[in-house]
N, C-alpha and C positions, 0 to 999 in steps of 0.2 A: 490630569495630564499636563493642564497649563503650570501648575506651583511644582512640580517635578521637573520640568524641563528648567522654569525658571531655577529652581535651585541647582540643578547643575550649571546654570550658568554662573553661580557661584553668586548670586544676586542676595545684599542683605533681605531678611526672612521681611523687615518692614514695606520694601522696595515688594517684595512675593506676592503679598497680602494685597497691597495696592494695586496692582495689572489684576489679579483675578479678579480682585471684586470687581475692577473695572471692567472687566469680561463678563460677567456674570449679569450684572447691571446692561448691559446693552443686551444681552438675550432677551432677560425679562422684558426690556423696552421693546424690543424686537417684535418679540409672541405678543404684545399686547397691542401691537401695531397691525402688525400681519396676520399672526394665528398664531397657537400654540404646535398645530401640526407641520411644521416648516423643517426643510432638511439644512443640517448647520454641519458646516465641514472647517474644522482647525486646523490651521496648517502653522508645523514650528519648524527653524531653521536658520540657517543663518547666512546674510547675504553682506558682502565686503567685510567680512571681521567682527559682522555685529549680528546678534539675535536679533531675530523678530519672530511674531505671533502674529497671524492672519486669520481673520474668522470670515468666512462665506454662506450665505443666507440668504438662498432663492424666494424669489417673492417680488412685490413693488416694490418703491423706492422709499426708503424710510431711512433717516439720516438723524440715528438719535442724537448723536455728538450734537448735532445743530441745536436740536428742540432744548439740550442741558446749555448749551451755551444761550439761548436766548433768553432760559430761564435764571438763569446762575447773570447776566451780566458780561460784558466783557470782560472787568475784571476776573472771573471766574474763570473762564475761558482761558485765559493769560497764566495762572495760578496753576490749571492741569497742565499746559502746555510745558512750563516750566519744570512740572515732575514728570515726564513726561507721556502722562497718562490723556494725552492729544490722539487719537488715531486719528491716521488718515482712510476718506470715505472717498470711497468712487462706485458708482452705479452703472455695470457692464453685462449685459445679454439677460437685464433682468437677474442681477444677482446684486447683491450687498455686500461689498468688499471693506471691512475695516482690516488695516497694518495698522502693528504697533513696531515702532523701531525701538526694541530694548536698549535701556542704559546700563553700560557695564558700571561696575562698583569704580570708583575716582581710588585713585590714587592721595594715601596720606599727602599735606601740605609737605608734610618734613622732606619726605622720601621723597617728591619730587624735586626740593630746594637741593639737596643731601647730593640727589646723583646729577645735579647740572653744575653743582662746585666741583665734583670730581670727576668728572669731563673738564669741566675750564680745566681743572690744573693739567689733567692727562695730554690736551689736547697741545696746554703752555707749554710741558715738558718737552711734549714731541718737536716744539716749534724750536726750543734751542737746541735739540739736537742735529737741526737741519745745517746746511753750509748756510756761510752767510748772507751770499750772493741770492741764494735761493730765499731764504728769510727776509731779504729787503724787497726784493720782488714781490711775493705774496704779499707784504706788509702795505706795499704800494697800488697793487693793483687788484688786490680781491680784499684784504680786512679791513684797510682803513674806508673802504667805497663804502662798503658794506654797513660800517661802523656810521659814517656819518648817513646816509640814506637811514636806518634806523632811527638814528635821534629826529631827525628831521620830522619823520613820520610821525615821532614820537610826541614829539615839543607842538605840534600839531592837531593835534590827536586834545593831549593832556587840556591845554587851556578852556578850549571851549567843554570839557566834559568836568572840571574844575567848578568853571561859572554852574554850568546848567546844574550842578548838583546842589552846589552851594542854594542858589537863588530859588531853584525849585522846592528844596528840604524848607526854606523861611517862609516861600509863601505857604506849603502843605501845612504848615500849622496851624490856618484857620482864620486866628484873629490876635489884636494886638496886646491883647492883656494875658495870655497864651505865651506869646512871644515875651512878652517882659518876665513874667515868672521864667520862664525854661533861661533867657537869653543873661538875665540875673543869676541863676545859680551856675552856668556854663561859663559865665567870667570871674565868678568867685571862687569855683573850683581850679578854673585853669591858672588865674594869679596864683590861687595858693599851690598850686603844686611848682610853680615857677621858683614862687617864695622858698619852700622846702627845695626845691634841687639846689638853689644857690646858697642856702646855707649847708648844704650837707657838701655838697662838692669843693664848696669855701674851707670848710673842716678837714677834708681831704688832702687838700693841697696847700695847708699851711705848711705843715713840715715841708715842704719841697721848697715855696718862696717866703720872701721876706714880706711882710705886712709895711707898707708906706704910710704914716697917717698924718705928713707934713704938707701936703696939699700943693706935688709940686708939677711941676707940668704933662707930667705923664696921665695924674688924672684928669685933668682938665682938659687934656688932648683927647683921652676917649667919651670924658661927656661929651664936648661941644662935636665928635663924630657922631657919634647917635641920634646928639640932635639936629643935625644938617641930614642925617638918614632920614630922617619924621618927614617931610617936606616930599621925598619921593614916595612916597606910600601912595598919595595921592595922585592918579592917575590926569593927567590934562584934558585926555578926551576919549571917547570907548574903544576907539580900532586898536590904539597904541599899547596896552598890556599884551594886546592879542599878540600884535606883531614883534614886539618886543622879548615878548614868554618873560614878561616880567607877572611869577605866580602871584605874589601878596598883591598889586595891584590888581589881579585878578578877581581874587578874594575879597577887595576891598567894595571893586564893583560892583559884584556878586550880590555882595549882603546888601551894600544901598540900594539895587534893583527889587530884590525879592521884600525887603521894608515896605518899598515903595508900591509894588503890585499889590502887598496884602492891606496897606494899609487904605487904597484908591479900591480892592473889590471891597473891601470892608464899607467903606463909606460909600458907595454907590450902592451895594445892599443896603445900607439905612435910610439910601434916599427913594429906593425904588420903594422900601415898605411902609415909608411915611406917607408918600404919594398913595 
């Protein structure tokens, strides 16, 4: 009954397999908890838009999800939840209530990209076909608000989730000879793919400009810009990339933090085990 309703709800067969066994698995924990003579009532249906599966199982309180999460780890735990084979448990009048809130199938990346291009444009169109009057108006008092409140929230948002990923990805790798193999071949690959875009793009666009190899102030005006850039990479103090939403400064502090945490747990682990 449960892998039928699931497939009508158009659910990949992978996603089917997954809720049943997970169904299945709490009974047997169930019966092996309670008893094997226990009355179990399924209930399928669908509440705001979304399926769910409900199983009830008179008896004491017995909360398997619990006993797999304290077996399995938090991690573990975090891992169901995310597929979201998490039910929720409530213990009422002497009954066992797991919900499960089914996940509808996602939407292709494309076809999501695909139909919010073609709204922007639909929505542009409509916008110049309005009077003008009317177009400067909305322009002023509903989309540019709107526009900047977003980035705001945005630029906001972005920074500190930039750092935490950066810093946390350097320290997660353990230890420092870890870090030099990976961090070693991630700047030899990235140089070289730089290397190759700039000659293949260089290639590209000769026919269009003229090659200068007199050495006259033009280039010497964009090296010595690049190298007055090198000098801001370097951030003065922590707060200021944030507040600035200056990202490569972000980045920069990023990686010297998380160096720095793995290479301070690294060396206090060798002091606590020499001790």
């Amino acid at each position: 009954m449960v892998r039928s309703f699931l497939t009508e709800c158009k659910l990949p067969k992978r996603d089917v397999i997954r809720y049943a066994i997970t169904i299945e698995e709490i009974l047997l924990k169930t019966s092996d908890n309670i008893g094997a003579e226990i009355p179990v009532r399924l209930i399928t249906g669908t509440r705001f838009f979304r399926p769910y599966v409900a199983l009830e199982l008179d008896g004491k309180s017995c909360n398997v999800y619990a006993e797999k999460e304290s077996e399995q780890g938090v991690l573990g735990g975090g891992v169901l939840k995310n597929l979201g084979l998490s039910p929720e448990y409530a213990y009422t009048g002497e009954t066992n209530k797991y919900f499960f809130r089914i996940r509808r199938k996602s939407l292709n990346p494309a076809v999501s990209l695909m139909t919010a291009v073609a709204l922007a444009l639909t929505i542009g169109s409509l916008g110049y076909l309005m009077a003008s009057g009317t177009r400067t108006m909305l322009m002023e008092n509903v989309i540019n608000p709107l526009n900047d409140t977003f980035l705001d929230i945005l630029g906001c948002i972005a920074g500190p989730m930039v750092f935490l990923a950066v810093a946390w990805g350097i320290y997660g790798i353990g230890d420092a000879a870890t870090l030099k193999r990976i961090g070693q071949k991630l700047i030899l690959s990235y140089i070289g793919t730089i290397f190759i875009a700039i000659i293949v793009i260089g290639m590209m666009c000769l026919p269009f400009f003229s090659l200068d190899l007199s050495g006259s102030s033009g280039g010497s005006g964009a090296v010595s810009a690049v190298v007055s850039m090198l000098p801001g990479v370097i951030p003065k103090d922590i707060f200021s990339p944030f507040t600035n939403g200056n990202t490569l400064q972000i980045i920069i502090l990023a990686v010297a933090i998380g160096i720095a945490m793995l290479f301070f747990v690294e060396y206090y682990g060798m002091s606590v085990s020499a001790s």
